[in-house]
N, CA, C and O atoms as a GROMACS GRO file, in nm:
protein
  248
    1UNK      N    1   0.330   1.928   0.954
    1UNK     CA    2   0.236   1.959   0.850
    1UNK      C    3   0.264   1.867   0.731
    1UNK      O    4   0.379   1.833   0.705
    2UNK      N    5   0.152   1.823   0.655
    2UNK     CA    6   0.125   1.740   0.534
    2UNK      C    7   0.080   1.800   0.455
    2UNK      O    8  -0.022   1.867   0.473
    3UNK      N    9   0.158   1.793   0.322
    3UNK     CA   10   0.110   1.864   0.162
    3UNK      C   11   0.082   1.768   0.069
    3UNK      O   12   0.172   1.723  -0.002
    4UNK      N   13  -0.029   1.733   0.060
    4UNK     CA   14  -0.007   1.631  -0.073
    4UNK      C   15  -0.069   1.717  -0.217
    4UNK      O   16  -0.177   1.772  -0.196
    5UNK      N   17  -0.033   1.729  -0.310
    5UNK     CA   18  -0.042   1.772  -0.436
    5UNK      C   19  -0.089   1.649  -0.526
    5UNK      O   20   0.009   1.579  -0.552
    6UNK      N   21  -0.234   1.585  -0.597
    6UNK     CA   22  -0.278   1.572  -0.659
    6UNK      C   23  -0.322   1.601  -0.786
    6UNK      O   24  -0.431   1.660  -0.791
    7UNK      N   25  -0.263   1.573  -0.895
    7UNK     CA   26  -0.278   1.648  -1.062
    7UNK      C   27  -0.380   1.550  -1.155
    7UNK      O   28  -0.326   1.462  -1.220
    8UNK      N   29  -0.505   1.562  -1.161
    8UNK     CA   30  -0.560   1.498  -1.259
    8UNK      C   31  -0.480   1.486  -1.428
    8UNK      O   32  -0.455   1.566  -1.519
    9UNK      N   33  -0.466   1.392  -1.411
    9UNK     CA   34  -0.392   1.359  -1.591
    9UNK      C   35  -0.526   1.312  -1.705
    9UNK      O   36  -0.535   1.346  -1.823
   10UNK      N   37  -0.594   1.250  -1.648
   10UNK     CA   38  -0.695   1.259  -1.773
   10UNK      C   39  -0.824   1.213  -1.662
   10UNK      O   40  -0.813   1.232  -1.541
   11UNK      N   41  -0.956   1.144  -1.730
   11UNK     CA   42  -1.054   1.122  -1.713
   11UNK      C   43  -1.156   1.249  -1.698
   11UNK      O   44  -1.117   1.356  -1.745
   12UNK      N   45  -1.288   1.243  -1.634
   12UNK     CA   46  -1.393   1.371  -1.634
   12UNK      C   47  -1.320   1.428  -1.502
   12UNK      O   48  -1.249   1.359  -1.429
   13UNK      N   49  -1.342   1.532  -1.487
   13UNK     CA   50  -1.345   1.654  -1.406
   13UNK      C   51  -1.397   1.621  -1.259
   13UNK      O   52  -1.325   1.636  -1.160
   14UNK      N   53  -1.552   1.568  -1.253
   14UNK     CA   54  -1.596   1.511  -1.189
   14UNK      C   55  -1.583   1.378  -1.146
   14UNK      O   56  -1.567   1.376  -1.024
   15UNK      N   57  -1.583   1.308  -1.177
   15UNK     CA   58  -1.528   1.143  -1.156
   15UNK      C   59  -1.397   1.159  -1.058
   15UNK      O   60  -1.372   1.090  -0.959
   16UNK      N   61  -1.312   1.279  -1.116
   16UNK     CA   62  -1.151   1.280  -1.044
   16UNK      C   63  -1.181   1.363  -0.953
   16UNK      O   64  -1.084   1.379  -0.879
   17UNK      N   65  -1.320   1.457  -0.907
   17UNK     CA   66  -1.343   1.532  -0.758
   17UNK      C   67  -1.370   1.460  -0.660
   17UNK      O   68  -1.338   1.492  -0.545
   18UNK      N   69  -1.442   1.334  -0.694
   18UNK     CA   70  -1.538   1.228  -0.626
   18UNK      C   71  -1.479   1.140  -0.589
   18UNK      O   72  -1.514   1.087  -0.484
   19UNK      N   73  -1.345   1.082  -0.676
   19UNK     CA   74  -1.248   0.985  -0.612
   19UNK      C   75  -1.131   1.052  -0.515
   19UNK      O   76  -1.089   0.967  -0.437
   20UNK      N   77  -1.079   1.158  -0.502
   20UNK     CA   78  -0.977   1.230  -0.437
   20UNK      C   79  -1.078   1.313  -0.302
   20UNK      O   80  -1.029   1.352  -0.196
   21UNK      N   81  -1.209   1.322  -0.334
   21UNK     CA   82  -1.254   1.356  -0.218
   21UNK      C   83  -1.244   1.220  -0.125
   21UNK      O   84  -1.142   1.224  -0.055
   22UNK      N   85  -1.309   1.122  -0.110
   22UNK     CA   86  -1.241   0.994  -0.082
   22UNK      C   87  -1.151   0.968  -0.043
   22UNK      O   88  -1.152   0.930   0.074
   23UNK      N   89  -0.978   0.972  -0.140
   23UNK     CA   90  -0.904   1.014  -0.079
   23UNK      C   91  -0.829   1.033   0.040
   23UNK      O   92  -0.753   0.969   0.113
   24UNK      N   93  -0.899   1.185   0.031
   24UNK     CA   94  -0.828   1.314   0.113
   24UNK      C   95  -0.893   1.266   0.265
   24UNK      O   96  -0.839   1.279   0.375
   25UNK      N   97  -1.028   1.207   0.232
   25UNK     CA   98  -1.146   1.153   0.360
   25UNK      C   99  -1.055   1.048   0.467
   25UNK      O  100  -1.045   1.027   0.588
   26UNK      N  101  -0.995   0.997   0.334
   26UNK     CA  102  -0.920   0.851   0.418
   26UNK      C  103  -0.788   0.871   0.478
   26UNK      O  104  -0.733   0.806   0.568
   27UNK      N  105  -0.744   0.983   0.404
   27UNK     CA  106  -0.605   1.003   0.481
   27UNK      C  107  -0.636   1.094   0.618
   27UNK      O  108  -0.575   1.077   0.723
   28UNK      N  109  -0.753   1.202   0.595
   28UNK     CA  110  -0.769   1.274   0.699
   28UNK      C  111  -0.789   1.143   0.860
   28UNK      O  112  -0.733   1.156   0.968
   29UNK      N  113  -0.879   1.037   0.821
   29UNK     CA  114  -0.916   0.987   0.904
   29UNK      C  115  -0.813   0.968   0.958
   29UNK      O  116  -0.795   1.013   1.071
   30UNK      N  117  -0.675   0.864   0.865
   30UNK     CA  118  -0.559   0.811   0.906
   30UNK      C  119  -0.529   0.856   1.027
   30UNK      O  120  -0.523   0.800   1.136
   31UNK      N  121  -0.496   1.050   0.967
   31UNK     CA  122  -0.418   1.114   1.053
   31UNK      C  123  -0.455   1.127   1.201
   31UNK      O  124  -0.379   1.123   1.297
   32UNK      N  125  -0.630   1.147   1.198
   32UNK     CA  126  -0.700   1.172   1.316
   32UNK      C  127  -0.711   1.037   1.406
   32UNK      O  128  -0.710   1.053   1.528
   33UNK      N  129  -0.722   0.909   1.356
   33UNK     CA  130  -0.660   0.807   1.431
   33UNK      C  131  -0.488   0.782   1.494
   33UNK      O  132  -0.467   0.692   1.575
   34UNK      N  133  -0.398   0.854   1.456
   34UNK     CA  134  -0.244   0.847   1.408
   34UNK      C  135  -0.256   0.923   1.584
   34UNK      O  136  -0.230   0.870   1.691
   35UNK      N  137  -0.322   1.104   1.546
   35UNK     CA  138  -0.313   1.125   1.694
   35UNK      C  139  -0.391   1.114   1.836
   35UNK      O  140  -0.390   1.182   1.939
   36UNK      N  141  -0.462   0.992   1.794
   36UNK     CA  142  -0.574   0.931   1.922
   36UNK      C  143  -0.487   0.825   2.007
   36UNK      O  144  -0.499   0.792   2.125
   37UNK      N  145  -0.394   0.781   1.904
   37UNK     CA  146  -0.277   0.638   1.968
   37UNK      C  147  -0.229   0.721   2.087
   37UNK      O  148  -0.225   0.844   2.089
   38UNK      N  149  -0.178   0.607   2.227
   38UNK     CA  150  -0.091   0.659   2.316
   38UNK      C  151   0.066   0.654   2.248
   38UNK      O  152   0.108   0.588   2.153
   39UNK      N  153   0.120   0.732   2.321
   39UNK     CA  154   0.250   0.764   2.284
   39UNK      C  155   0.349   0.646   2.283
   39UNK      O  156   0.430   0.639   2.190
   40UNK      N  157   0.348   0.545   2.388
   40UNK     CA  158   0.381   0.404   2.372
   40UNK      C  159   0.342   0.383   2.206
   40UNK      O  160   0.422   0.427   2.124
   41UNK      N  161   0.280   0.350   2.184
   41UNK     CA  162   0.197   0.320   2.039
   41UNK      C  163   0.256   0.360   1.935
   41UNK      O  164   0.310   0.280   1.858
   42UNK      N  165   0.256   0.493   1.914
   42UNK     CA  166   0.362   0.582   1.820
   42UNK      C  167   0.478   0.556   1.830
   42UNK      O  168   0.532   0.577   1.721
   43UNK      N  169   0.578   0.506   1.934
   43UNK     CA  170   0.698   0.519   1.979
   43UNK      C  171   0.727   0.375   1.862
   43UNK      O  172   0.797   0.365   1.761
   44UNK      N  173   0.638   0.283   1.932
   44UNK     CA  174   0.627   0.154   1.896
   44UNK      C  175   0.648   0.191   1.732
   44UNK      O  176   0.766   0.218   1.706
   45UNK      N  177   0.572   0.196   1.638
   45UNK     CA  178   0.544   0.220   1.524
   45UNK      C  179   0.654   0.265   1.447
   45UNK      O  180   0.686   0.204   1.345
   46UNK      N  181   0.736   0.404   1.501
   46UNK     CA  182   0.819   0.450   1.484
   46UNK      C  183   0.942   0.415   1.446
   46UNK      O  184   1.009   0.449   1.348
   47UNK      N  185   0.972   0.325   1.557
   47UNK     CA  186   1.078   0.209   1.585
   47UNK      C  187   1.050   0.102   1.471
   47UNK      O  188   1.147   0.059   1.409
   48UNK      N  189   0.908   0.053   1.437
   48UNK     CA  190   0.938  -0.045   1.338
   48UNK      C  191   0.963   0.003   1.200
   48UNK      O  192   1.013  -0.065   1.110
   49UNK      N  193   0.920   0.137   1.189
   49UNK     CA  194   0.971   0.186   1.038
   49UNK      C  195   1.082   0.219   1.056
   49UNK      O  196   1.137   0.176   0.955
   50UNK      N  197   1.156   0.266   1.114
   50UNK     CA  198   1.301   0.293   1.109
   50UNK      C  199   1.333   0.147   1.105
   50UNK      O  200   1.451   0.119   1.130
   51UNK      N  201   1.295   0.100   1.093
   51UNK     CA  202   1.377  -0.076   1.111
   51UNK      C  203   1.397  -0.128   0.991
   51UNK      O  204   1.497  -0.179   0.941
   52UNK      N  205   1.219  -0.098   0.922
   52UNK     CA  206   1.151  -0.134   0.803
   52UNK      C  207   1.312  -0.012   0.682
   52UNK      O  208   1.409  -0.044   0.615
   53UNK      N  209   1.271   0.071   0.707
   53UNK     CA  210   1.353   0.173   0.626
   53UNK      C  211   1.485   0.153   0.635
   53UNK      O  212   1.543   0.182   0.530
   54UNK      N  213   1.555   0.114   0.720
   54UNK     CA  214   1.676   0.059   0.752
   54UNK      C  215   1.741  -0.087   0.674
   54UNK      O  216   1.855  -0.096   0.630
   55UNK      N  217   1.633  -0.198   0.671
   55UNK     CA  218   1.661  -0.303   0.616
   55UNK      C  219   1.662  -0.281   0.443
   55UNK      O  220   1.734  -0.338   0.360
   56UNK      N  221   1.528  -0.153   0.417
   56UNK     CA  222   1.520  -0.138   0.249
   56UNK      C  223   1.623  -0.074   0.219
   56UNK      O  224   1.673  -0.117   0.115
   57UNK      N  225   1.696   0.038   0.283
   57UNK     CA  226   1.799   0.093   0.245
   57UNK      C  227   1.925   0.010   0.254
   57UNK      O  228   2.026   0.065   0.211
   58UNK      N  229   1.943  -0.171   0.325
   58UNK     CA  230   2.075  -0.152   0.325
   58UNK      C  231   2.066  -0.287   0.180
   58UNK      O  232   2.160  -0.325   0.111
   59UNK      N  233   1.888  -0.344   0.170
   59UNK     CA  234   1.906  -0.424   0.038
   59UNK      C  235   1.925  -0.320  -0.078
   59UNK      O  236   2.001  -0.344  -0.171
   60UNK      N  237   1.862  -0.216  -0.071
   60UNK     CA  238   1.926  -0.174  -0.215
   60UNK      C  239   2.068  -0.151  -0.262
   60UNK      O  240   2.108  -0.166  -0.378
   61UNK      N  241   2.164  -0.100  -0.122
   61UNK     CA  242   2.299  -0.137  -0.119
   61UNK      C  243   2.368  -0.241  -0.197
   61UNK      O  244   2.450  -0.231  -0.288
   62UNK      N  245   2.310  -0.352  -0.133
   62UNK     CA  246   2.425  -0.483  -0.170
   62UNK      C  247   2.346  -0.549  -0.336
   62UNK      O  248   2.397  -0.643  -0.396
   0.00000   0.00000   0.00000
């Protein structure tokens, strides 16, 4: 499960329903493409962010 929490800080009311509906549109899609991939695919992906996350965590190290 995914929680994202969105807080308008300023602008209209409306303007900030209309851009986060958008959004929420684009991440939903993300997700609904995320579970159409074969599992090869995901595995794949997986493997390169742990790689990706691995290399950022060991530059902030040194």
């Amino acid at each position: 499960m995914v929680t994202c929490t969105i807080n308008r800080k300023d602008g209209s009311k409306g303007a900030w329903l209309r851009g986060n509906r958008r959004f929420v549109d684009e991440i939903r899609n993300q997700f609904l493409l995320w579970r159409s991939l074969p599992v090869e695919t995901v595995l794949h992906y997986r493997k390169a962010a742990a790689q990706k996350l691995k290399n950022t965590e060991e530059g902030v190290r040194s």
